[in-house]
C-alpha positions as semicolon CSV with decimal commas, in nm:
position;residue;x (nm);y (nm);z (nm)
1;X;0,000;0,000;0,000
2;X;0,158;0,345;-0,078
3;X;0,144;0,624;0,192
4;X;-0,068;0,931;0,086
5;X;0,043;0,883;-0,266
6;X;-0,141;1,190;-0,482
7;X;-0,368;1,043;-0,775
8;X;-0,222;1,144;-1,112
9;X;-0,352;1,171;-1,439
10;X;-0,261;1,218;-1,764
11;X;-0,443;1,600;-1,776
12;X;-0,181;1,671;-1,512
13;X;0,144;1,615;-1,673
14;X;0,177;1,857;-1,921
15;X;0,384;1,811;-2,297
16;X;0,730;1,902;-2,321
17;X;0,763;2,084;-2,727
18;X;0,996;1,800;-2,914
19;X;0,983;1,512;-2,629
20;X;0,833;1,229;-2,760
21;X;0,697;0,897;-2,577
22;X;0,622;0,564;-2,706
23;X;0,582;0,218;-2,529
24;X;0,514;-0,159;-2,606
25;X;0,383;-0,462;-2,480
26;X;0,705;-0,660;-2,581
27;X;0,634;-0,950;-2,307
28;X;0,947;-0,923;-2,196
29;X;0,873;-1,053;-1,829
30;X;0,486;-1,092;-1,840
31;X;0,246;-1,064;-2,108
32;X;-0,026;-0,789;-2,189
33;X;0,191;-0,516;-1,962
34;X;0,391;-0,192;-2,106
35;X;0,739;-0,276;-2,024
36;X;0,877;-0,115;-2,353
37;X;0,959;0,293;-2,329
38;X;1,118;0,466;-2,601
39;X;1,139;0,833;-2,553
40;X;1,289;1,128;-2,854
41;X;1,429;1,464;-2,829
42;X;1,546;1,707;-3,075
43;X;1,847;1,771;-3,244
44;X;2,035;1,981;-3,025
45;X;1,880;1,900;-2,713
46;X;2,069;1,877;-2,384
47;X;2,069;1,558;-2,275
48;X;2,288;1,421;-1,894
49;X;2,280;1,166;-1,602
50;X;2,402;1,007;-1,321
51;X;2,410;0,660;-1,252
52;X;2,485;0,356;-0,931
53;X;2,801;0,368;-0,791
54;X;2,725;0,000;-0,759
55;X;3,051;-0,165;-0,894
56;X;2,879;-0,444;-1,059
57;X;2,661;-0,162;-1,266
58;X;2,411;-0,345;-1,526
59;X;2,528;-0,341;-1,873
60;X;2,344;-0,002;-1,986
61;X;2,453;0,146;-1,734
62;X;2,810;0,099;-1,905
63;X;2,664;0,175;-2,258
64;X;2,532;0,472;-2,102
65;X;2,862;0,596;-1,961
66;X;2,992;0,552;-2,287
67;X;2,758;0,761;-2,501
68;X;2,761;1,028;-2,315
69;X;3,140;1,086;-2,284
70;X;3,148;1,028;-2,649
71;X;2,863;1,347;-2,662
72;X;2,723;1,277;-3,041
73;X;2,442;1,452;-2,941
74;X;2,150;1,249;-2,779
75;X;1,849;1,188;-2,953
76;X;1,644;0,862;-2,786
77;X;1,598;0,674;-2,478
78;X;1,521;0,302;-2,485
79;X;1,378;0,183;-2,143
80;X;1,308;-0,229;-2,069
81;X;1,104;-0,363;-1,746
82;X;1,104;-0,719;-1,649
83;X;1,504;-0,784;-1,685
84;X;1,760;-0,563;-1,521
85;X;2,049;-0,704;-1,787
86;X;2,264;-0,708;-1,486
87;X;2,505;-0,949;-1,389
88;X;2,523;-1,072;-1,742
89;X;2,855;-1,078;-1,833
90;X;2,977;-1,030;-2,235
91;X;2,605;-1,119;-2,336
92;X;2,509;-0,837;-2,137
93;X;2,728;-0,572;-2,338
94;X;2,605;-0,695;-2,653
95;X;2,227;-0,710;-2,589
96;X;2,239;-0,381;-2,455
97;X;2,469;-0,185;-2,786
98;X;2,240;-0,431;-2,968
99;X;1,942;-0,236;-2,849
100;X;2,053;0,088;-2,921
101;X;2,185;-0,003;-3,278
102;X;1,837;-0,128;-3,338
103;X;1,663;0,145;-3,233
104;X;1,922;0,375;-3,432
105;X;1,822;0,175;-3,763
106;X;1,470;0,276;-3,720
107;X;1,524;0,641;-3,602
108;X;1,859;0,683;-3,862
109;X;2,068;0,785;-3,604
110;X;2,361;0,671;-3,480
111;X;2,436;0,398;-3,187
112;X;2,592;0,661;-2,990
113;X;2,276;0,878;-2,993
114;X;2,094;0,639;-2,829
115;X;2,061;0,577;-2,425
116;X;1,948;0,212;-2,290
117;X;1,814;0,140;-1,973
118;X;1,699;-0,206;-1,810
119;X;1,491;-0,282;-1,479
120;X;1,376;-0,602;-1,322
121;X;1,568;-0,932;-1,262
122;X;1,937;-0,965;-1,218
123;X;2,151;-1,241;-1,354
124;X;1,906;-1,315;-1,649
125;X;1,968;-1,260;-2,043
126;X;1,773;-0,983;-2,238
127;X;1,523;-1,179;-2,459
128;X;1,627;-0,994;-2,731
129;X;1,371;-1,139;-2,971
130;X;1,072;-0,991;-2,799
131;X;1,270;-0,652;-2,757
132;X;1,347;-0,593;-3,065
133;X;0,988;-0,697;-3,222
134;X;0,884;-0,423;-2,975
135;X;1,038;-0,137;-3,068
136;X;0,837;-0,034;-3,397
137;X;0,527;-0,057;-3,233
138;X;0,681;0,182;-2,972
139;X;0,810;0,423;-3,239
140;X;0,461;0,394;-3,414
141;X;0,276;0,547;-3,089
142;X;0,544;0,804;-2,995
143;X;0,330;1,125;-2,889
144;X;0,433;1,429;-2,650
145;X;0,104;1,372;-2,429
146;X;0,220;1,014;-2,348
147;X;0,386;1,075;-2,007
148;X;0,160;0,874;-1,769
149;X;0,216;0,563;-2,005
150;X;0,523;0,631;-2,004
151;X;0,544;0,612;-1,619
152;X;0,346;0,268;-1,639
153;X;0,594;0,134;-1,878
154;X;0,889;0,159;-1,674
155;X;0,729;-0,001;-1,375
156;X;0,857;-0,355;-1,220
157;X;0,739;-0,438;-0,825
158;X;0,568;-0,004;-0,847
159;X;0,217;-0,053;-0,692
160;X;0,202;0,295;-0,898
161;X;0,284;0,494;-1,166
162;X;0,522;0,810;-1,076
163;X;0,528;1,140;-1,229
164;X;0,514;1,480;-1,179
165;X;0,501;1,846;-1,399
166;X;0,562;2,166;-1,322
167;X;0,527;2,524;-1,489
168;X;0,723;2,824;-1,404
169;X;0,796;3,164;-1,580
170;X;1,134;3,270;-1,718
171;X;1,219;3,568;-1,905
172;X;0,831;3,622;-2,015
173;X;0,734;3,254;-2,114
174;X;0,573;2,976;-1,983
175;X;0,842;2,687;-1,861
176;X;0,760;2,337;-1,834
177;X;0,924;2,077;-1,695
178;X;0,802;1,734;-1,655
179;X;0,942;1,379;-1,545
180;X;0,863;0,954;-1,428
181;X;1,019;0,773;-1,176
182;X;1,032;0,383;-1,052
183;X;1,156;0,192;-0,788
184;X;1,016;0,051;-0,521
185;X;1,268;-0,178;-0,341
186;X;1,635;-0,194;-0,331
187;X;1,631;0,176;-0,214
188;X;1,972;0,330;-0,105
189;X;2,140;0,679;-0,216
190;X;2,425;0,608;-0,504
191;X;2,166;0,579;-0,612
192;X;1,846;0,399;-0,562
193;X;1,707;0,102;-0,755
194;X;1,529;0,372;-0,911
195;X;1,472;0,501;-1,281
196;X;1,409;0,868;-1,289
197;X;1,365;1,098;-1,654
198;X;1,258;1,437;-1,660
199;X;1,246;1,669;-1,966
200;X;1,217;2,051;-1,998
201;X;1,193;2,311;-2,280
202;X;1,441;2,544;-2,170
203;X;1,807;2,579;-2,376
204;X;2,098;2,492;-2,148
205;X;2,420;2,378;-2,224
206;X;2,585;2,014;-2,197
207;X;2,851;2,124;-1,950
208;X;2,601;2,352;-1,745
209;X;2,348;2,060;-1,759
210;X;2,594;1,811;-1,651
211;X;2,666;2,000;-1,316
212;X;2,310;2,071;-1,224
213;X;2,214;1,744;-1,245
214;X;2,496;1,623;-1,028
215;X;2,371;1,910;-0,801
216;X;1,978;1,816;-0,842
217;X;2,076;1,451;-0,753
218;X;2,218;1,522;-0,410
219;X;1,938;1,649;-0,289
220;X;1,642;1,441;-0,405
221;X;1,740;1,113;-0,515
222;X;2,040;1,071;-0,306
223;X;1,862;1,126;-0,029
224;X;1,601;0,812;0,004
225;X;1,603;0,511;0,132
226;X;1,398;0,217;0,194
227;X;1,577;-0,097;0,263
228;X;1,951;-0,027;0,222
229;X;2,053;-0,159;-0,093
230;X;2,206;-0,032;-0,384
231;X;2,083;-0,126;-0,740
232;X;2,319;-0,208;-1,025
233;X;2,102;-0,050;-1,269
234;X;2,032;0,349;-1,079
235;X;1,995;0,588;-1,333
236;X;1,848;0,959;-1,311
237;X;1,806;1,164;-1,682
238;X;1,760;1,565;-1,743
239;X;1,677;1,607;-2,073
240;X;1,661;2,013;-2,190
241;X;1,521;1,962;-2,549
242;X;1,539;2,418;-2,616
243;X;1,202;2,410;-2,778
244;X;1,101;2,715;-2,544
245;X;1,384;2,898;-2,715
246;X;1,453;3,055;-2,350
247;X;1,830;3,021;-2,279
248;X;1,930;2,988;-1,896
249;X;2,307;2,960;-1,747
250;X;2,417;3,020;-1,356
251;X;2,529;3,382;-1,408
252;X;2,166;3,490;-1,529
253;X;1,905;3,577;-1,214
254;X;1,642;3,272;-1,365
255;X;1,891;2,997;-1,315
256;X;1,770;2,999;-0,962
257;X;1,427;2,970;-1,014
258;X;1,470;2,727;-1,303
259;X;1,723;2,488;-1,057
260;X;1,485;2,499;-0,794
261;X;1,155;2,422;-0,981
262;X;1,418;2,101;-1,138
263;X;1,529;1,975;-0,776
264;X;1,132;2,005;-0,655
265;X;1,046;1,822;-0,913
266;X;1,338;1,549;-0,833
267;X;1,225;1,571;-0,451
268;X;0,847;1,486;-0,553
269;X;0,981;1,164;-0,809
270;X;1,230;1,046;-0,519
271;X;0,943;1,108;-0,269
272;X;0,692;0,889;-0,469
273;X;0,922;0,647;-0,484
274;X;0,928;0,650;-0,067
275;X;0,536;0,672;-0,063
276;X;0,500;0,349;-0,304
277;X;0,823;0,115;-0,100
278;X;0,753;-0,209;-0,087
279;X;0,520;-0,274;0,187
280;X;0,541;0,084;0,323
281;X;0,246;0,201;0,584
282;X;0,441;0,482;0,681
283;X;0,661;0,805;0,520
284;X;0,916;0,920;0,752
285;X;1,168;1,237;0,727
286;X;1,446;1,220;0,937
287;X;1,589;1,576;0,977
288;X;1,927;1,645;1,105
289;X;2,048;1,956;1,216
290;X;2,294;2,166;1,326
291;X;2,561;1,913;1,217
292;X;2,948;1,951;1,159
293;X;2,865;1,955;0,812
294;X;2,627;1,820;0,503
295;X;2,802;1,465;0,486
296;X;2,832;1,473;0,877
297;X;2,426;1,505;0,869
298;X;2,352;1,254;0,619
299;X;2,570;1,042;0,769
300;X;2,346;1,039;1,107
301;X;2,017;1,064;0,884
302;X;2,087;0,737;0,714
303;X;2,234;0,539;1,065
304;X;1,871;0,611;1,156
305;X;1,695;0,541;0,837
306;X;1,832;0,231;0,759
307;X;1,831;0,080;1,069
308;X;1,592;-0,233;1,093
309;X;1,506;-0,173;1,467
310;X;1,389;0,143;1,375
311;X;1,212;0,080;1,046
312;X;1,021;-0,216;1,211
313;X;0,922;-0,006;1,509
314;X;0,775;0,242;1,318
315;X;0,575;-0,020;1,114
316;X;0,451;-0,186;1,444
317;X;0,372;0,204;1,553
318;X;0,582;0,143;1,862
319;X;0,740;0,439;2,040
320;X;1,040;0,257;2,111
321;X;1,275;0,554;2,018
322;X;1,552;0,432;2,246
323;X;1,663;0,249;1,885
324;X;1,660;0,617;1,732
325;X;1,944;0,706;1,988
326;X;2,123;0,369;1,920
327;X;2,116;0,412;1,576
328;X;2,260;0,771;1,626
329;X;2,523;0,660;1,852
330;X;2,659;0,382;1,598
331;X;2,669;0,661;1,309
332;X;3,056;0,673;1,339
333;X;3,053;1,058;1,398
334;X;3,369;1,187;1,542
335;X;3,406;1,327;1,835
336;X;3,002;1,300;1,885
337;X;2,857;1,451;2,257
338;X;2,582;1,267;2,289
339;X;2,497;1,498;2,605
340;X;2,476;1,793;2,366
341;X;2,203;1,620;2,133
342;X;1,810;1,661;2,157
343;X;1,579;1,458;1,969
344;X;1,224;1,501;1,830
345;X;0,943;1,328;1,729
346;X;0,735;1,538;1,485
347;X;0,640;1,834;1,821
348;X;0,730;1,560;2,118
349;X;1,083;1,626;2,276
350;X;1,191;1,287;2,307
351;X;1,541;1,335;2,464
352;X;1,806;1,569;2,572
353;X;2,135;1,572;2,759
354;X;2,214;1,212;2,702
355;X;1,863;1,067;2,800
356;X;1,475;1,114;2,813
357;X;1,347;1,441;2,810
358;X;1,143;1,521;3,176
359;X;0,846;1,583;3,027
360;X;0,817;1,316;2,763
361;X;0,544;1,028;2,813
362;X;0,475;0,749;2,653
363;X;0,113;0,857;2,556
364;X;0,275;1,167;2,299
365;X;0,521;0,903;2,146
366;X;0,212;0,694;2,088
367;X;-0,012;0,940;1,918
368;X;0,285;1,049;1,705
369;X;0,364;0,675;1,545
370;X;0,004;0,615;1,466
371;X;0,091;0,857;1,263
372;X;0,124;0,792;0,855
373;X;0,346;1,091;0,794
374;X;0,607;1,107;1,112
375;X;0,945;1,316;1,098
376;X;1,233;1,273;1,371
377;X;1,432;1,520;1,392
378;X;1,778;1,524;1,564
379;X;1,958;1,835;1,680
380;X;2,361;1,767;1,685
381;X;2,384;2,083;1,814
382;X;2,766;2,099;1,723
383;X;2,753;2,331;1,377
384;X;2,526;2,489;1,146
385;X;2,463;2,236;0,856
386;X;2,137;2,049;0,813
387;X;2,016;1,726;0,566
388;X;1,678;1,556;0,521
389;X;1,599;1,153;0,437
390;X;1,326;1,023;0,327
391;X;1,246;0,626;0,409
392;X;0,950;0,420;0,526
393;X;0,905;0,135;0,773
394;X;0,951;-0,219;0,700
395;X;0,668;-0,470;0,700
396;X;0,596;-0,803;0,652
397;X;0,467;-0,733;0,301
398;X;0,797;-0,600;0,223
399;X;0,961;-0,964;0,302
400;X;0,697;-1,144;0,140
401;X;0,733;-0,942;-0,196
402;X;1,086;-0,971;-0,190
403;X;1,093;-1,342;-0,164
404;X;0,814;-1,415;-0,403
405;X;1,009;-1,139;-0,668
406;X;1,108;-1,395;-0,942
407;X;0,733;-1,613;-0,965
């Protein structure tokens, strides 16, 4: 069940001018389900990403490297559910520049142009058959209003599609910027098991784009969490396709507006992808402040968020927050006065000066973890830097998808 997840429709998410969408039923896992994407931009569009710093990255991931070092100018996406193409060795390589060289036939463009992408099953071949006989009836329905099927297609254990658009004005025109997400499970920063594309009309260039995403990244994607464990296949795409004809770079005044309308719209993806975990009943923020530093703050954010004591408290809405202070202790934070540290659940003043607070009961913890939306936040108390996590609690469901993730 997802957590206060906001019902979206296809009126919502608005057209970006010269971003096109198609998908397939290619049975590539299961039949009669959209598990083929292919998405187009324009010539001269702006295309970057970031990907898992897993070690044993998937196969597109590699292609993906590739092609956008060798910066030929992206023109097309190619997104598969069903089989992650991870863990697959030589085969792997070739399935995966075999995809984009087939999709480059059809669109006449070059292998290099295009970007593959794989979700689903690790250690198990592409069947490249029912790939391949999927991509011309993807091409044949590519449309710019396609973005919630789009966000269905790249699904695998989502209970529901994720997307989100957003307008803003620059320089006397109408902005929009639009984007899908997926993952559900196998949630940890570096990134998540997590798909994420979003497009935009502005005009921005490759080396400005390549930063900002980098920059939008840290704070949205790379800052959730659900059960610890980094995919092989994370990927996150900003594509700038310059329909709008409004050029932005950091030394003009709208860069601001324009990077923080992108990393909103990153939060809201990464967010979703929180509200729909496997399993979740509950959304949690775990705030830290007044920290050494950024990394010093995350560090302490994550001790907490990933911790299975605390995750399965939450789930069984049990104020047992002496886990939250075990949790913060084992963070590995130099130097770290625990006497000097106050703790909060949502309003409730949990603890301070190394143990309960006086006038915390039992009966405010309570009323706080019934709660669907709870946020802890921790006060260091020891600089002036702050970071948020998102995560969710850890049910049974979670187990019982996880082991039944294959059938």
């Amino acid at each position: 069940m997802a957590v206060n997840f906001p019902q979206i429709t296809a009126e919502q998410l608005k057209p970006i001018a010269g971003v096109q969408l198609g998908f397939a039923q290619a049975g590539i896992r299961k039949a009669e389900r959209k598990d083929l994407l292919v998405i187009t931009v324009p010539d001269g569009a702006s295309v970057s990403g970031v990907f898992t710093k897993n070690a044993f990255c998937a196969a597109p991931v590699t292609v993906c490297k590739r092609h956008l070092e060798l910066n030929h100018g992206i023109r097309a996406l190619v997104i598969n559910t069903g089989c992650a193409n991870a863990g697959t060795g030589a085969q792997g390589m070739d399935d995966a520049q075999k995809t984009c060289a087939e999709l480059a036939q059809r669109l006449k463009l070059k292998d290099s142009q295009i970007l593959p992408f794989s979700t689903g099953v690790i250690l198990e071949n592409l069947p490249m058959e029912r790939l391949i006989a999927g991509l011309n009836p993807a091409i044949e329905n590519l449309r710019e209003d396609n973005w919630l099927n789009a966000a269905q297609a790249i699904m695998t254990t989502d209970t529901l599609p994720k997307a989100v658009s957003r307008q803003i004005q620059l320089k006397g025109k109408t902005i929009t910027l639009t984007g899908i997400s997926k993952g559900a499970g196998m949630i940890k920063p570096n990134m998540a098991t997590m798909l994420g594309f979003v497009a935009t009309d502005v005009a921005i260039a490759q080396q400005d784009l390549d930063a900002l995403v980098r920059q939008v990244t840290d704070q949205s994607f790379n800052c959730i969490t659900i059960d610890g464990d980094t995919s092989t296949n994370d990927s996150f795409i900003v594509m700038a396709s310059g329909t709008s004809q409004v050029h932005i770079a950091p030394s003009q005044p709208e860069y601001v507006t324009f990077v923080q309308a992108l990393t909103e719209v990153a939060q809201e993806l990464a967010q979703l992808i929180v509200r729909d975990g496997e399993g979740a009943t509950k959304f949690i923020s775990i705030v830290v402040e007044n920290a050494h530093d950024v990394a010093e703050a995350k560090t302490v954010a994550y001790s907490v968020a990933h911790s299975p004591l605390v995750k399965t408290a939450f789930f069984a809405s049990d104020p047992n927050l002496g886990r939250i202070l075990a949790a913060i202790g084992y963070a590995d934070v130099a130097d770290l006065d625990v006497n000097a540290i106050d703790v909060y659940l949502d309003n409730v003043y949990v603890a301070t000066a190394g143990g309960r607070h006086p006038e915390y009961t039992e009966a405010a913890g309570q009323a706080v973890m019934n709660q669907a939306e709870i946020t802890v936040r921790i006060v260091l108390n020891r600089g002036d830097a702050n970071a948020t996590v998102w995560t969710c609690d850890l049910s049974h469901e979670y187990v019982s998808i996880n082991a039944d993730y294959r059938s």
